[in-house]
C-alpha positions as CSV (number, residue, x, y, z in Angstrom):
1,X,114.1,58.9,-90.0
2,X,114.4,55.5,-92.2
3,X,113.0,52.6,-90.7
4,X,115.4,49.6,-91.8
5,X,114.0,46.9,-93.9
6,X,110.7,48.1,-94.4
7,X,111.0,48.1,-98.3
8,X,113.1,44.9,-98.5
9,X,111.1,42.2,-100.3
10,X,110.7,38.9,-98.6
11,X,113.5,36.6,-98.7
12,X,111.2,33.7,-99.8
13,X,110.9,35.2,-103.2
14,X,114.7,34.5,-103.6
15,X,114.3,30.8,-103.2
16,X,110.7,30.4,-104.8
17,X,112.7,28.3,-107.8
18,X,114.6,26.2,-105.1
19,X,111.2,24.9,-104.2
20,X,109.9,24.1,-107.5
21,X,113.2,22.5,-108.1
22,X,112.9,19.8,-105.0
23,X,109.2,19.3,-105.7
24,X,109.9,18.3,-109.1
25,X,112.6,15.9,-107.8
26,X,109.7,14.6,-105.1
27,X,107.2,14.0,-108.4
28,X,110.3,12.4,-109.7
29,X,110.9,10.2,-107.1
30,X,107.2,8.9,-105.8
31,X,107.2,7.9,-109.6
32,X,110.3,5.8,-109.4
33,X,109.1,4.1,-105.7
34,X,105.4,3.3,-106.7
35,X,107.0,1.8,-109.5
36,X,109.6,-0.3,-107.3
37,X,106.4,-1.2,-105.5
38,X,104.3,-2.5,-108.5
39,X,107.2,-4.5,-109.9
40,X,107.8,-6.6,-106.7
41,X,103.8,-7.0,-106.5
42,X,103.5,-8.0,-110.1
43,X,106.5,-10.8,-109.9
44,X,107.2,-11.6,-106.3
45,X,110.5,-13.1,-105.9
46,X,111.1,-16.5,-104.3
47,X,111.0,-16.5,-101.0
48,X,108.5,-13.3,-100.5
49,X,105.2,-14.0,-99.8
50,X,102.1,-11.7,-100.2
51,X,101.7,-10.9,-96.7
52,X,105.1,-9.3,-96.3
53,X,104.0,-7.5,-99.8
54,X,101.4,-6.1,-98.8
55,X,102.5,-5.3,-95.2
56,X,105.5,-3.7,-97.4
57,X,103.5,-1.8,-99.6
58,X,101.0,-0.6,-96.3
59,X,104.2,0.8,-94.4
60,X,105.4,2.5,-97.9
61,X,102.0,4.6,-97.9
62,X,103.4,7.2,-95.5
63,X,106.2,7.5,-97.3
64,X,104.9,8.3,-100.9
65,X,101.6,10.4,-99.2
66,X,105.0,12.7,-98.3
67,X,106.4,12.3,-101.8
68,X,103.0,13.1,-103.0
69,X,102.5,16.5,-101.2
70,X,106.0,17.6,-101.0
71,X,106.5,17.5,-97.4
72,X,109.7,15.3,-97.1
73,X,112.8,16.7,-96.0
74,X,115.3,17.3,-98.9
75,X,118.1,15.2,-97.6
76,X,116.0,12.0,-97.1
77,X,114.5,12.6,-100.5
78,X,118.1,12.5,-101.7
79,X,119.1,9.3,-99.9
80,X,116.1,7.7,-100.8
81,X,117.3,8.6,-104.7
82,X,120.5,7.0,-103.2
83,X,119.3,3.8,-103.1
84,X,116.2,3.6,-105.7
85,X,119.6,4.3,-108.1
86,X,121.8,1.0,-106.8
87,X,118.5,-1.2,-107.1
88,X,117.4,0.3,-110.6
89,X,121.2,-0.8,-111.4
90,X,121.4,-3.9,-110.0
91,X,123.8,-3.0,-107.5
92,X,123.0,-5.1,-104.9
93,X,126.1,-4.4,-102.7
94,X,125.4,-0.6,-103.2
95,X,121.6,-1.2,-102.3
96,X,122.9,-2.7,-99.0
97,X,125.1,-0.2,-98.4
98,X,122.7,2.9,-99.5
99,X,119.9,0.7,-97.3
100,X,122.1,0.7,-94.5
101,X,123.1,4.4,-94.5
102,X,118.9,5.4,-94.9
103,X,118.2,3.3,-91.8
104,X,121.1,5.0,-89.7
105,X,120.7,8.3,-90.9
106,X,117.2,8.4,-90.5
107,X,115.8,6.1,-87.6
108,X,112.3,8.2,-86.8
109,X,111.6,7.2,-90.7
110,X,112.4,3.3,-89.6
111,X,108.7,2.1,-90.0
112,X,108.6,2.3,-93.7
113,X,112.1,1.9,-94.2
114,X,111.3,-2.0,-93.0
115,X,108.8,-2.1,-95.9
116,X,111.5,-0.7,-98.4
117,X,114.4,-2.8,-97.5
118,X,112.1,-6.5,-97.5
119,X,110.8,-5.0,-100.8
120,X,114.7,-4.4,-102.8
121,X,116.3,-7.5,-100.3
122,X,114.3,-10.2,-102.0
């Protein structure tokens, strides 16, 4: 008598380099928002004060914990990519756009998604 998968190795093994594939991309990617982040601080734009800085940067802190410990989801990892990409090229139709798609996507992430899009608007 054979008892059916009792010598079958975990399926987890199979997808070990999937995981260290998307965590890389998180590093990647906390990198690229703190850095966002530190460029609006250092030369705020007209029309931004430091308040809505700083209650920017405060609502991005759940965000880039996540980012930091590789707990957010692959697919809002990827959209954020999305838009960090248009802004990093200047795109600012594409940001909008990218912005747009994040926020309807994704609306239990809303609270720091205000932070990100008062942050790339100004």
């Amino acid at each position: 008598m054979t008892i059916p998968g009792w010598n079958d190795p975990n399926a987890a093994i199979f997808h070990a380099h999937l995981d260290d594939a998307a965590d890389a991309a998180q590093d990647q990617l906390h990198v690229r928002l703190a850095a966002v982040v530190d460029k609006v601080k250092a030369a705020p734009p007209a029309g931004l004060n430091a308040r809505v800085i700083a209650d920017s940067e405060k609502r991005l802190q759940d965000v880039l914990q996540r980012l930091h410990a590789h707990a957010l989801p692959t697919p809002l990892a990827a959209q954020i990519a999305l838009v960090l990409d248009a802004y990093e090229a200047q795109n600012v139709d594409e940001t909008a756009r990218q912005l747009q798609t994040l926020s309807t996507s994704f609306v239990d992430e809303s609270r720091w998604i205000v932070g990100l899009r008062r942050l790339l608007a100004a």
